[in-house]
C-alpha positions as CSV (number, residue, x, y, z in Angstrom):
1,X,9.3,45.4,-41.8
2,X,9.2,47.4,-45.4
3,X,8.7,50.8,-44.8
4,X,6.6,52.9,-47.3
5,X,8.8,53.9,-49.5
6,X,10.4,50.8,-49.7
7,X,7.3,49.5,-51.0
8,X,7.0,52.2,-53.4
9,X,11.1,51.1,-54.7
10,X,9.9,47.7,-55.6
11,X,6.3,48.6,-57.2
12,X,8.3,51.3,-58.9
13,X,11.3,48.9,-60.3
14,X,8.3,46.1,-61.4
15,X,6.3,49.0,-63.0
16,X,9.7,49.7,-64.8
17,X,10.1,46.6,-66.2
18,X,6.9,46.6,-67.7
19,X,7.1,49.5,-69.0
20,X,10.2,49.0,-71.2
21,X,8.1,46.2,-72.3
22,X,4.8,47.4,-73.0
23,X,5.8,51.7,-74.3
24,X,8.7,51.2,-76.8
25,X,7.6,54.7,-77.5
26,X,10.1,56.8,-75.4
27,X,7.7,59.5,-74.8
28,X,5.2,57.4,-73.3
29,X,7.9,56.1,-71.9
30,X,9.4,58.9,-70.0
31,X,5.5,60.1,-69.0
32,X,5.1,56.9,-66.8
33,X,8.8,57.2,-65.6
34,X,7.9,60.5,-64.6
35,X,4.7,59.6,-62.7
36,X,6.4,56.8,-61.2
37,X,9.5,59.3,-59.5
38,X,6.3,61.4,-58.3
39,X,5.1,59.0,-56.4
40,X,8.3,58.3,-54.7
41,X,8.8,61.7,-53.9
42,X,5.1,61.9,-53.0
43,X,6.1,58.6,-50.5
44,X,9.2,59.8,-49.1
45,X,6.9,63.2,-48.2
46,X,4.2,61.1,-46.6
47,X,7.0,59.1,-44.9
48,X,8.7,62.8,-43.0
49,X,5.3,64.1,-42.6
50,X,4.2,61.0,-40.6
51,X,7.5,61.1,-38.6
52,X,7.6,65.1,-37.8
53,X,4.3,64.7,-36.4
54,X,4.6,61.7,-34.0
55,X,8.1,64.3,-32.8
56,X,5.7,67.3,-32.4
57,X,2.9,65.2,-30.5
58,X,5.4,63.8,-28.3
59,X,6.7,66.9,-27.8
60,X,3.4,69.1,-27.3
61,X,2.2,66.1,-24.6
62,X,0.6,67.8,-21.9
63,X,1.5,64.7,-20.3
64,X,5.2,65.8,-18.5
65,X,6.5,62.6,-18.1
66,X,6.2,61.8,-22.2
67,X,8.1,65.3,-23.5
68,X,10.6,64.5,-20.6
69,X,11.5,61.2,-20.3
70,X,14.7,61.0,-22.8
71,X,16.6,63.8,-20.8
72,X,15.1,62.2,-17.8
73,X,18.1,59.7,-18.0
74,X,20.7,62.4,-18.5
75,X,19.9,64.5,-15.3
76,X,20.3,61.4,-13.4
77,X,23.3,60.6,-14.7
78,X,24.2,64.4,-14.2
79,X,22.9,63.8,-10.4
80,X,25.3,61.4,-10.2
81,X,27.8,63.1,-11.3
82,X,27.6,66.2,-9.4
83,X,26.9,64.0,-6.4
84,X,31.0,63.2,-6.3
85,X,31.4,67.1,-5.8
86,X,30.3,67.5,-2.1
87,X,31.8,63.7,-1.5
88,X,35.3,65.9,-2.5
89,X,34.9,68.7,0.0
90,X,33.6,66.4,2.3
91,X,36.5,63.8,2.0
92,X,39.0,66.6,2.4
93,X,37.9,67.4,5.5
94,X,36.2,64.3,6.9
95,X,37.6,61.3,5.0
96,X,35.9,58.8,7.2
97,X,33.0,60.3,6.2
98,X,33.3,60.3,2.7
99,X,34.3,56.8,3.1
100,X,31.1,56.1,5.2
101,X,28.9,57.5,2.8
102,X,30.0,56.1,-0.4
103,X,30.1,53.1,1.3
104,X,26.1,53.5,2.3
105,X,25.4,54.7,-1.7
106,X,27.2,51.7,-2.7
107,X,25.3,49.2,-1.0
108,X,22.2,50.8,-1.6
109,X,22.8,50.6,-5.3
110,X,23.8,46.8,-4.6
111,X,20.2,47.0,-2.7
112,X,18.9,47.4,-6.5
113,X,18.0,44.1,-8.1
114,X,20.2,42.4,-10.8
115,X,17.3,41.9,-13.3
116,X,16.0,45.2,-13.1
117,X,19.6,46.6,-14.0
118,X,19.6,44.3,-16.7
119,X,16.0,45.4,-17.7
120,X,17.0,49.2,-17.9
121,X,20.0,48.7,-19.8
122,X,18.7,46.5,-22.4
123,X,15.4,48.9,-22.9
124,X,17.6,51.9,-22.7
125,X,20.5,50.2,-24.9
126,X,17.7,49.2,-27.7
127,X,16.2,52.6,-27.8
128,X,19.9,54.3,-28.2
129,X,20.6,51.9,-30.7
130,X,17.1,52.2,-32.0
131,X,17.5,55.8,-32.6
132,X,20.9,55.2,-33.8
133,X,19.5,53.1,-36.7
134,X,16.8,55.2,-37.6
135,X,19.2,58.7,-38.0
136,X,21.5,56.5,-40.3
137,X,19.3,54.9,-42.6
138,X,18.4,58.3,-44.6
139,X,22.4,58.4,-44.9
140,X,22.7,55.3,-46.3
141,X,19.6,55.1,-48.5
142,X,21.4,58.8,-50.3
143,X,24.5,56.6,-51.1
C-alpha cells in the first residue's frame, strides 16, 4: 500500500519530466520545481500530523484498556519474572515445595491451549515487527 508521500514522489518525478519538456525556460522552470518540493514537504507534514494524532488519541482514550495495553504485556512478563523471587526463598527453605509449585504453574501453563499460544505470539510478533518497520522506514527513506 503507497503511502501519501509516496504518491506525491511519483506525481512529483512525472510532473518533472514534463516539465523539462514543456518550460526550457529555467525560471519557469525552477518556479514549478519549487512548487512541486512544497508539496512534498506539505505531504510529509500531513503524513506526521495524521500519525501524531492517532498516538495522542490512543493515548488520551478514556478507555483504560486502549492507553494500556502495549505495557500490558511487559508487567506480565515482569509478573513472571518476579514470580521466581519468592519460589527462591521458598525453595531454600522448603524445596519440595518449590518443586510442588512450579510443578502446579507448569502444568497449568500446559493447561493453556496450543493455538492460542500460537495466536498471541503471531499477533504480538506482527505488531513488534510492525512497529519495527514503521520506526525504520523514516531512516531509510533519509538515505
Amino acid at each position: 500500500m503507497a503511502s501519501i508521500p509516496d504518491a506525491v514522489d511519483a506525481v512529483s518525478s512525472l510532473l518533472k519530466d514534463g516539465i523539462d519538456k514543456i518550460w526550457p525556460d529555467p525560471t519557469d522552470k525552477v518556479k514549478i520545481e519549487c512548487m512541486l518540493m512544497q508539496a512534498k514537504a506539505d505531504a510529509a507534514v500531513s503524513t506526521m500530523k495524521q500519525e501524531m494524532s492517532i498516538a495522542l488519541a490512543e493515548a488520551q482514550s478514556s478507555d483504560k484498556y486502549t492507553s494500556r495495553a502495549r505495557p500490558g504485556f511487559l508487567y506480565t512478563m515482569y509478573i513472571l519474572i518476579l514470580w521466581g523471587i519468592p519460589f527462591s526463598i521458598i525453595a531454600a527453605f522448603k524445596p519440595e515445595l518449590a518443586v510442588s509449585m512450579a510443578k502446579g504453574f507448569q502444568a497449568w501453563l500446559a493447561a493453556v491451549p496450543d493455538m492460542l499460544w500460537q495466536v498471541f505470539g503471531w499477533c504480538f510478533g506482527a505488531y513488534a515487527g510492525g512497529r519495527s518497520i514503521e520506526k525504520i522506514m523514516p531512516l531509510v527513506a533519509k538515505k
